[in-house]
DOMARTI-691933 format. One line per 10 residues: number of its first residue (from 1); their letters; for each residue y, x, z of C-alpha. Coordinates in nm, 3 decimals. Layout:
N
NUM> A> Y,X,Z; ...
//
This chain:
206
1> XXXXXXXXXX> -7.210,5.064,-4.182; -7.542,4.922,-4.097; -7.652,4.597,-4.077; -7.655,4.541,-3.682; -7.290,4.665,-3.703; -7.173,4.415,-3.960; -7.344,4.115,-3.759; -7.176,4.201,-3.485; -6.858,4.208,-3.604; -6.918,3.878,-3.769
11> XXXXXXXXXX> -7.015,3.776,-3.438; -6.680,3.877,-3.245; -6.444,3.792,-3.553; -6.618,3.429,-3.506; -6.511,3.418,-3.129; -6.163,3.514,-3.162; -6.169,3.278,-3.418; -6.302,2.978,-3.226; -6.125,3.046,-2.906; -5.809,3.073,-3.098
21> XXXXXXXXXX> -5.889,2.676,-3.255; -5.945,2.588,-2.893; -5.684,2.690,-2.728; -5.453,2.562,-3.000; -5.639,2.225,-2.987; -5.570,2.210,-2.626; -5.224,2.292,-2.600; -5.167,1.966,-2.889; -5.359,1.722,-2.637; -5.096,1.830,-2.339
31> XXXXXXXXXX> -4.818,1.849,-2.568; -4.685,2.218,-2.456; -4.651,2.351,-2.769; -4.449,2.058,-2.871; -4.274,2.009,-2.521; -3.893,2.178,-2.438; -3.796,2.386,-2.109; -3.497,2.179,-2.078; -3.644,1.831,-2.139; -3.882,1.909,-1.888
41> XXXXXXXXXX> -3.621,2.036,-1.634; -3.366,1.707,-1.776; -3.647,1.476,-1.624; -3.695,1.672,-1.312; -3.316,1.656,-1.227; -3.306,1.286,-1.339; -3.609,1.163,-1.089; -3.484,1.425,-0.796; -3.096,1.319,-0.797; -3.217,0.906,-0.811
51> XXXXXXXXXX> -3.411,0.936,-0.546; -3.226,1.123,-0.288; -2.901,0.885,-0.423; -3.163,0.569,-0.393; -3.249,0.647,-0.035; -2.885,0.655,0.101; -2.875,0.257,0.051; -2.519,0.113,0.078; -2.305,0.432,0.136; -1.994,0.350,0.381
61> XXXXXXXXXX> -1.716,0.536,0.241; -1.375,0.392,0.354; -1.351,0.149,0.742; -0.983,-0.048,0.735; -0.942,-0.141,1.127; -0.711,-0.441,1.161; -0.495,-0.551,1.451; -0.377,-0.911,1.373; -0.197,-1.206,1.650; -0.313,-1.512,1.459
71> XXXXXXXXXX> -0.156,-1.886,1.495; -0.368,-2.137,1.380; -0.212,-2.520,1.423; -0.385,-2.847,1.306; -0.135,-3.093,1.160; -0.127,-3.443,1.333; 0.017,-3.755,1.237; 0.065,-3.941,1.567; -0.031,-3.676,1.864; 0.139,-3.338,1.905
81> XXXXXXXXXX> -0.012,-3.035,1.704; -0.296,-2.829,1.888; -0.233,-2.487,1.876; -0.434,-2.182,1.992; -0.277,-1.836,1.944; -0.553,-1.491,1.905; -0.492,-1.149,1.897; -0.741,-1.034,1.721; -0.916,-0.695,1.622; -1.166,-0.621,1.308
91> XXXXXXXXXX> -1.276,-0.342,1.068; -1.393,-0.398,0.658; -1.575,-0.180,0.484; -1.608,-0.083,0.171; -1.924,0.079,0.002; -2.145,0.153,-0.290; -2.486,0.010,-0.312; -2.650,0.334,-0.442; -2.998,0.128,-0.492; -2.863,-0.038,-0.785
101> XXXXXXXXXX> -2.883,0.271,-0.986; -3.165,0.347,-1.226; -3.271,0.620,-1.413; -3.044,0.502,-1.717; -2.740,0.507,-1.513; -2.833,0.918,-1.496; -2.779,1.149,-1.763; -2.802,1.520,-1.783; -2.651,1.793,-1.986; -2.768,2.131,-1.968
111> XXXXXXXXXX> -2.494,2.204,-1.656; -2.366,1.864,-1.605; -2.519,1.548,-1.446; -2.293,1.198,-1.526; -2.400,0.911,-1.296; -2.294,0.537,-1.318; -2.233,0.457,-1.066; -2.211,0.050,-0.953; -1.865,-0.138,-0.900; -1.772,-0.035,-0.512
121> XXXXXXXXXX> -1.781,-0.359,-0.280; -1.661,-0.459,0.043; -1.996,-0.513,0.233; -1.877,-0.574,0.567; -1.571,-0.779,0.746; -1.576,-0.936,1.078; -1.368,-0.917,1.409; -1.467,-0.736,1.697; -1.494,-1.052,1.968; -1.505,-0.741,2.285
131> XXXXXXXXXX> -1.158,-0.625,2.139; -1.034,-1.013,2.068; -0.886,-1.297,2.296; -0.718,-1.625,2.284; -0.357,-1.551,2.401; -0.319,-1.905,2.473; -0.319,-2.280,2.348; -0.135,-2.588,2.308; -0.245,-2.956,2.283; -0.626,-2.880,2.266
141> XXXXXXXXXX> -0.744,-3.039,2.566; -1.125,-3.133,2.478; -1.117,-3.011,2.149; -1.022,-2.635,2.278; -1.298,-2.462,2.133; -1.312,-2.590,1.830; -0.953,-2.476,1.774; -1.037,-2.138,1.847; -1.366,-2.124,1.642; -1.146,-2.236,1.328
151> XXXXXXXXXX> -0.873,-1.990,1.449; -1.152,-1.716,1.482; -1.266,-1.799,1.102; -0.954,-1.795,0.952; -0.883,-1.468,1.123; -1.172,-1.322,0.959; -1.068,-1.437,0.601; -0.755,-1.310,0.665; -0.917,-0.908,0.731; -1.087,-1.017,0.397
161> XXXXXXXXXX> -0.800,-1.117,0.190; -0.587,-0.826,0.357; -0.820,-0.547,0.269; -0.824,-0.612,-0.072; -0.534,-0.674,-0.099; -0.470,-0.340,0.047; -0.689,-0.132,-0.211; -0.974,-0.117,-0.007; -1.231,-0.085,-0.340; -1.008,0.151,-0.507
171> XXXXXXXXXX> -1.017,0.333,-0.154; -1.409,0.354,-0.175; -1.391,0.503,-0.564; -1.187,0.754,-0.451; -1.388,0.822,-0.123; -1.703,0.885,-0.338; -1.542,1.175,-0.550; -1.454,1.317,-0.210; -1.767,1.259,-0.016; -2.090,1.142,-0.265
181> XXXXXXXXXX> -1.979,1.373,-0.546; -2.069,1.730,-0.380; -2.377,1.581,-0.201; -2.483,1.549,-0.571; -2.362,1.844,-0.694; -2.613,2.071,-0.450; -2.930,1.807,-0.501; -2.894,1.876,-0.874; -2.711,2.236,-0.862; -2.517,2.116,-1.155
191> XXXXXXXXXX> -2.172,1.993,-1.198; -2.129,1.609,-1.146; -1.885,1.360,-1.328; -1.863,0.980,-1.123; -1.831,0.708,-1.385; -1.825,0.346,-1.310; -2.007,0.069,-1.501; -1.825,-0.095,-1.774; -1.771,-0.485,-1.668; -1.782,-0.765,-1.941
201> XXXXXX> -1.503,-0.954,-1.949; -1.473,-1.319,-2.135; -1.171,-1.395,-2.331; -0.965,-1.660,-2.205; -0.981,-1.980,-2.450; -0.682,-2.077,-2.650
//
């Protein structure tokens, strides 16, 4: 072999060789050869599922429409008792606040997402005043409209008190499976499991 034939092999061995250190140099600075499909799809699931559950806000998932004839009577010493009698119509709702999740409260398995979700709340009570009227009242004379106002008010805790106490929060847990939990399941195209956050409890003193 002559000599022009040896340089030039020298010459091409010396560029495979140097590409090769480059290329291998490069891929350490962006981290692929150290980087994992699934990681990299993990983190893509975990930043597309909290933002598409971030920008539904408080999710409505359960309305409780009341129908209620309230009797509200102020105890007097000396005078008969004013009375004012309502029948009254409301609605509470119960809901999740979705934008209290972070990306913590998301984890992902290779075909399973779990989310955490926050402890469901009743966001909304009130009574509907179009759907409402005084039915009558007793003993009021100038002091008629503040007996209803404080009629109206106690009303309104009542529709509070009564959701609750009808399940209205475990309504809205359930609700989500039903509603929040396949709207998930084709953002992420994996199988979803609902879980709640754990709440601290203190103890009671003895």
């Amino acid at each position: 072999m002559s000599a022009v034939l040896r340089l030039l092999l020298r010459l091409f061995l010396f560029a495979i060789f140097t590409v090769g250190i480059i290329s291998v140099w490069e891929g350490m600075k962006t981290g692929k050869w150290f980087s994992l499909g699934a990681a990299g799809e993990t983190e893509t699931t975990h930043a597309m599922v909290l933002e598409e559950v971030q920008a539904m806000g408080k999710l409505e998932l359960v309305r409780y429409n009341f129908k209620d004839i309230v009797e509200h009577e102020q105890k007097l010493q000396w005078f008969p008792n004013p009375k004012a009698i309502l029948i009254v119509q409301g609605e509470a709702i119960g809901c999740i606040d979705l934008t209290k999740i972070t990306t913590s409260d998301i984890t992902s398995a290779s075909d399973t997402v779990v989310v955490h979700l926050p402890e469901p709340e009743l966001c909304n009570y009130k009574i509907d005043h179009t759907k409402s009227k005084v039915y009558n009242t007793e003993y009021a004379f100038t002091e008629e409209a503040k007996l209803v106002q404080e009629a109206y008010q106690q009303a309104e805790k009542q529709i509070q008190k009564s959701a609750l106490d009808l399940g209205i929060l475990e309504q809205t847990k359930q609700n989500a499976n039903l509603i929040l939990k396949p709207v998930l399941e084709r953002i992420s195209g994996k199988k979803v499991v609902l879980r709640y956050r754990l709440k601290a409890t203190i103890p009671n003193p003895r």
